[in-house]
Every structure is written in C-alpha cells, then in structure tokens.
N, C-alpha and C positions, 0 to 999 in steps of 0.2 A: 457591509463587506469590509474586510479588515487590509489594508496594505503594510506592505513587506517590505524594508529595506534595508533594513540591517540585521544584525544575528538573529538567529532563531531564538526566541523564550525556552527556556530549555523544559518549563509546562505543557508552553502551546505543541501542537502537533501540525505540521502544515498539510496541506491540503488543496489540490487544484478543486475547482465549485462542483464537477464533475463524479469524482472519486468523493467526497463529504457527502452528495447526493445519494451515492451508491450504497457505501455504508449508513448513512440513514433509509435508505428501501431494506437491506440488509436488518436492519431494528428491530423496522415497522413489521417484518414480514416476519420474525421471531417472535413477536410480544403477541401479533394478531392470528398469525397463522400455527405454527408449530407449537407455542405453548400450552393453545386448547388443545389439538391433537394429542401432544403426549399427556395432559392429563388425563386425556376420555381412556388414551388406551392404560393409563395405571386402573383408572376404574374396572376398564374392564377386565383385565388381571387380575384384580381382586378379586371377583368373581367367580373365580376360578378355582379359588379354596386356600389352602396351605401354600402361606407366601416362600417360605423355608428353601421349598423346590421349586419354584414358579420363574420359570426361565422367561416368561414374557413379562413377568412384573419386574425383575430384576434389570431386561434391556429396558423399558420404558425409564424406569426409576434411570438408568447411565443416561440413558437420551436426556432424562428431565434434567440432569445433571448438568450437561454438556450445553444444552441451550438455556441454563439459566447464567451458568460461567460467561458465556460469548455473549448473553443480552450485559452482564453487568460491564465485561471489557468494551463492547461496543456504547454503554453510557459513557461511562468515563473518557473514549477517544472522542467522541461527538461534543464532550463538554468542554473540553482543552482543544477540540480545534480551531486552528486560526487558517482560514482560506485565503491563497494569497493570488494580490490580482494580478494576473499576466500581462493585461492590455499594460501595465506600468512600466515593465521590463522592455529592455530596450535592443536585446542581442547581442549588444558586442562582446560578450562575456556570456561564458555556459553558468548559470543560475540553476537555481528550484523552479521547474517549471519549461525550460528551456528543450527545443528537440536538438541534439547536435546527433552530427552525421563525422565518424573517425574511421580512420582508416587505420587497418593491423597493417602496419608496417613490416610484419614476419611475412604474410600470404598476401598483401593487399586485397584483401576484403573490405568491404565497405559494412560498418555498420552502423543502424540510427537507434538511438537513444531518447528517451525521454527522461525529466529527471523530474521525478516524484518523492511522494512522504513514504515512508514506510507502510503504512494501511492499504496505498493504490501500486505497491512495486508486483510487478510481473512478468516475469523473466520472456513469459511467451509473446504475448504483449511488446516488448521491447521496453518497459516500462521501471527504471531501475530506482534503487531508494536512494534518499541523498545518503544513507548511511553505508552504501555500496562502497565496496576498494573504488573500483572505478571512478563511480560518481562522484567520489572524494578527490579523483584526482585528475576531475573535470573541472570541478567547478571554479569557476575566480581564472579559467584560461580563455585564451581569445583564440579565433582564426587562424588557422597555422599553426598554431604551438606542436608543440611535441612534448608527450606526455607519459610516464612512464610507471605501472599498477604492478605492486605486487599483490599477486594472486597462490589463490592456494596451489596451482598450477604453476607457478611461476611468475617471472617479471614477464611483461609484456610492453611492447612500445605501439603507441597510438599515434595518429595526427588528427587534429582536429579540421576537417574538411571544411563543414558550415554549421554556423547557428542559428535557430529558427524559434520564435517566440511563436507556440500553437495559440490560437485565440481561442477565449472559453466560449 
C-alpha cells in the first residue's frame, strides 16, 4: 500500500483501494469474459460469407475494437496507480479521499461529496474527481470556510458543513 502526503506524481493516478479493485474486475472481466465472446462472434461472421456486406462482422470487428482500446487504457491506469491510504488522513482539511458535506449558500441545500481520482468520479454516486471545479476548490479548506466555484453555470458559493475521512 502506497501512502499519500504530498503532491500527486503527475504519472501516478490516485485511487481509493475500492475504486483500483473495481477497475481491475473491470480488466479481468474484458481479457476473460468479452474478448472471447467477441472473437467467437467475428468467427462466426465469417461464416457467413462476403465480409464487404457483413453487418455482423463489421459490429463484432467495432466491438473487438472498442474492448481491446479500454483493456489497453485500463493497463496503463492499473499500472500508474497509486492507492492512497485514507486511515492516514486526518480531516481537518477536505483531501483526496475525504467525504465533505457543503452547503449552497443560493438554496441552502445540503450536499455530500466525496473526493476521488478521476477513474472512480460519479456524479450519481456523489463521487467527484479531484480534477472537478469544485473539488478544486475544496480541497486544502477546513470547516467553515467559504468557498467560491466557477462553473459552467456560473459562480456558486459553498460552506463547508463537515469533514469525514470514509475508512476503506
């Protein structure tokens, strides 16, 4: 396990132990699962006769396409990541890894956040990248602060409610 406490390697990619899991089942389940599939079905398209018009050999062949692109991008993010440990982090400051709870200061809404790498960001989730406006202008704040995001909507003003170190 790798710990975290200063800058990001601008190689590494970070990663809660969670999300690095997922994306490797995500791999494992391209290399083992969908790579023979789509070969059986180009075989079986061949089959077929005249590739020229072969509308099912041409989607297998995009499919084959498509899952060999995401096995190569999913090596390459698997091998640059660095998993950072959470139990380290302390809370008093919104980090990589951190849940913080802000309030829109327009509506008073409450909203929780988590701050993740780009690979595990999801919006539905509540799961945002450090590379987010937002997340950018969470992080390195304490308790209280008040914090201001230009967005593609607009400025928005935050307050930072609480911070919550999730344990992996």
């Amino acid at each position: 396990m790798i710990y975290f406490f200063g800058k990001f390697n601008m190689d590494k990619i970070p990663f809660t132990l969670s999300g690095l899991e997922k994306i490797k089942s995500e791999l494992s389940d391209l290399k083992k699962s969908e790579r023979p599939k789509v070969i059986q079905a180009i075989a079986v398209a061949r089959e077929h006769g005249d590739l020229k018009e072969n509308a099912e050999y041409h989607a297998a062949k995009d499919k084959q396409s498509f899952i060999e692109g995401r096995i190569t991008e999913l090596e390459d993010v698997t091998s640059r990541a660095e998993v950072i440990n959470l139990s380290k982090l302390s809370g008093e400051t919104v980090t990589f890894g951190t849940k913080v709870k802000i309030l829109d200061e327009e509506n008073n809404q409450e909203i929780d956040y988590q701050i993740v790498g780009p690979y595990e960001a999801n919006l539905e989730l509540k799961l945002i990248s450090t590379a987010s406006p937002i997340a950018k202008a969470l992080i390195g704040k304490e308790e209280g602060a008040s914090v201001v995001v230009s967005t593609p909507g607009g400025t928005k003003h935050y307050e930072i409610l609480s911070i919550e170190v999730i344990p992996t």
